[in-house]
N, C-alpha and C positions, 0 to 999 in steps of 0.2 A: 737830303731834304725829305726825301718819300719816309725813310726811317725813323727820322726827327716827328713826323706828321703822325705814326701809326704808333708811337710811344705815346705823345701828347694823348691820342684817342684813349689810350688805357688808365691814363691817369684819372683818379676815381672822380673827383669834382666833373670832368672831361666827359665820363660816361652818365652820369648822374645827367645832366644837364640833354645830351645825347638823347635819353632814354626818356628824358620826362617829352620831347619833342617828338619821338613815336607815341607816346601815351597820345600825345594830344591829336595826333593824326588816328590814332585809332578810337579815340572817343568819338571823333569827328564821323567816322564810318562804323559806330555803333559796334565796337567791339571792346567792351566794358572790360572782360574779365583780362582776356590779355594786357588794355593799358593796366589795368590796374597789379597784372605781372612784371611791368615793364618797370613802370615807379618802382614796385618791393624790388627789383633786384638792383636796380640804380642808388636806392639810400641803402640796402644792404652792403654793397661793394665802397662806397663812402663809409658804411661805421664798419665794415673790415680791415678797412687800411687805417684806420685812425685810431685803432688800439694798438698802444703801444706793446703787450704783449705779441702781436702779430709781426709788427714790423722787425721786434727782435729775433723771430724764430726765422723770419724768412731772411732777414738780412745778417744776421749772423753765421746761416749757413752755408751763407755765401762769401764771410769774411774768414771763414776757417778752411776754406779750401786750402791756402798757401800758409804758411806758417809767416811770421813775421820775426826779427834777427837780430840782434845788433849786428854794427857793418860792417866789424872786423872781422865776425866769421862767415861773410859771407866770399866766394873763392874768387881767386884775382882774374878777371877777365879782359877783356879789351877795350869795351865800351859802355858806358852807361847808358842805360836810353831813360829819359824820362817823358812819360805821356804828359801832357795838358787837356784839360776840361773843369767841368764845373764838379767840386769835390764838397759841398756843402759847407763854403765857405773856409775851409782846412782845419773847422773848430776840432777840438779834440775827441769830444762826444756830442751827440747829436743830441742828446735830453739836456743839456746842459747850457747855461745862455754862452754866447759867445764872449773869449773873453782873448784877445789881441796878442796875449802874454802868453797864451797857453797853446797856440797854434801849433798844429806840426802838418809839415807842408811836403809835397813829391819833390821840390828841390833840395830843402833843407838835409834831406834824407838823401839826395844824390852829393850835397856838399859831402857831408858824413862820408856816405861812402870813397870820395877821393880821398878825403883825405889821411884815411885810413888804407890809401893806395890800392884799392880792388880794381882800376883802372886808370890808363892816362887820360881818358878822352869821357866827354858828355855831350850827348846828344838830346837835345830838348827836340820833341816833336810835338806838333799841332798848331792850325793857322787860326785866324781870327773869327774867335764862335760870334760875336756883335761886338760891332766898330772895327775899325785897323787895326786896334794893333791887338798881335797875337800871344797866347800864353805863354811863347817860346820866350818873346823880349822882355816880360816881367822875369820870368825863373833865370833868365841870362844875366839878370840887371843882380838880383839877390844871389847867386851864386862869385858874380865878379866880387860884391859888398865881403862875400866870405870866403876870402882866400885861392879860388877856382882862377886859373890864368884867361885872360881872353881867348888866349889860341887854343885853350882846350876845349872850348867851347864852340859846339857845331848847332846851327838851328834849320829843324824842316817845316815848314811855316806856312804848306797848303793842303795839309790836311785839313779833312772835316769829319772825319769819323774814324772809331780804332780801328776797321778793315785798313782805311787808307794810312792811317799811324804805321801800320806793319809794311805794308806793300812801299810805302815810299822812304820809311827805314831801313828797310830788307836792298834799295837802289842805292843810298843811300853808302850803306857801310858796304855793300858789295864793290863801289866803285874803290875801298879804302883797304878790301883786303881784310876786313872785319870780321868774323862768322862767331864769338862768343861774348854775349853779353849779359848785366844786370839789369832787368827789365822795373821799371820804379810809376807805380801808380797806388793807387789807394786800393786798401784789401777788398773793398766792396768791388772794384771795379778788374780786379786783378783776374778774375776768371775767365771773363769775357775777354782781355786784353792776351791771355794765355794761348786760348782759341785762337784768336786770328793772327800769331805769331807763329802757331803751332805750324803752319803751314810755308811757311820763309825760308827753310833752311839752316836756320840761325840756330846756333845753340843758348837756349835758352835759361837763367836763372830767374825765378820773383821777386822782387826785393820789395813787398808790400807795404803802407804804411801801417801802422798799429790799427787794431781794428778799432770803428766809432759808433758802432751801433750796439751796445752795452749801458742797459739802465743801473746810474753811480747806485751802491750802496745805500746813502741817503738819500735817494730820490724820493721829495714827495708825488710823483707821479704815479701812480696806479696803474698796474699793466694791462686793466681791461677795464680801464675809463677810456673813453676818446677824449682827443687832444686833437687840436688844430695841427700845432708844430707837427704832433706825428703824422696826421695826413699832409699837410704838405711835402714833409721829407720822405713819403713813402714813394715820389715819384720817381725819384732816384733806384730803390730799389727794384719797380715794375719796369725799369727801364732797363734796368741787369738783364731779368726774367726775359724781358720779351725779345733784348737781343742776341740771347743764348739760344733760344729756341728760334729766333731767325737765320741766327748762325745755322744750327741743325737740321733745318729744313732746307738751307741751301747746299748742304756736306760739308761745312768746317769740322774736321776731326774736331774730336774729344770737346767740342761744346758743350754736353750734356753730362758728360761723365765727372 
């Protein structure tokens, strides 16, 4: 929850709004030039994240960290793990409106990979981000729909963050005898999820989704106009940012690298 709160703060609207409220307290106590530092850097930090050129250099270079594969060359391990969370709707590209048909989703990618036999077993991890039920019982429900047996299908269902994603996967398949698997989350998120797996024991593979932060070809968007859509969806990427370097500040190897 503390981590969820100290992201929220960075999100640029989040600081924007933050900062015009020190303005105002320092106008109050006659300190002009600072509020008026406080505003410029609170609407600066909104039209940084709201260019869409920004958001691809910064999120890009964090969806190229791990390569991304078709499933049959990826090597035959033991278990599949797939994360749950909020993947900006599973759309395909983030500039692009959403479109139901074109989805490519962290289960659909773990269906793939069974059935392409990289392993017997799937492991959905994560519990309910809001309401009951958790992203485990939807990916369970769409993997039974495509060919996935019930019994291959294991779910860990109290998590609330990738720290605990790992720590309670890591319990999880060690009770099983487990120690190699294909780790399935979106390439945006996959660095971070790397990080705190890095530390489990586990041997680990990526198996990231296609990266979504890539302006199409004919986009008429402008990569140094602001956009709404782009700052809203920039929160996801300051959300990477901040918890790679929270990793790092606590010791999770290779967070930063």
């Amino acid at each position: 929850m503390l981590n969820s709160l100290g992201y929220s703060l960075l999100f640029a609207p989040n600081v924007l709004v933050a900062l015009v409220v020190v303005a105002v307290f320092l106008l109050l106590i006659r300190k002009h030039k600072t509020a008026i530092f406080c505003l410029l850097v609170g609407l600066g930090w909104v039209l940084l994240w709201s260019l869409p050129a920004v958001t691809v250099v910064t999120g890009s270079w964090l969806e190229s960290r791990y390569a991304q594969r078709q499933a049959a060359t990826y090597p035959q391990v033991q278990a599949i793990v797939v994360l749950g969370g909020h993947i900006q709707g599973n759309r395909r590209n983030w500039f692009e409106p959403y479109d139901r048909d074109k989805v490519i989703s962290r289960e659909s990618l773990a269906a793939d990979l069974y059935a392409t036999n990289r392993a017997p077993l799937i492991l959905l991890s994560g519990g309910a981000l809001v309401g009951d039920i958790s992203d485990t019982a939807n990916m369970a429900r769409y993997l039974q729909n495509n060919g996935v047996p019930a019994e291959a299908i294991l779910q860990e269902t109290e998590s609330q963050s990738t720290l605990e994603n790992a720590e309670l996967t890591r319990r999880t398949l060690q009770r099983l005898d487990v120690d190699r698997i294909l780790l399935v989350t979106s390439a945006l998120h996959m660095p971070r999820a790397m990080a705190a797996f890095d530390n489990t024991g586990i041997a680990v593979t990526a198996a990231p989704l296609p990266p979504q932060i890539e302006l199409p070809p004919d986009s008429v968007q402008h990569p140094w106009s602001p956009d709404l859509h782009t700052l809203l969806a920039s929160r996801s990427i300051i959300k990477e940012y901040a918890g790679l370097l929270i990793y790092w500040l606590s010791g999770v190897k290779n967070a930063l690298i």
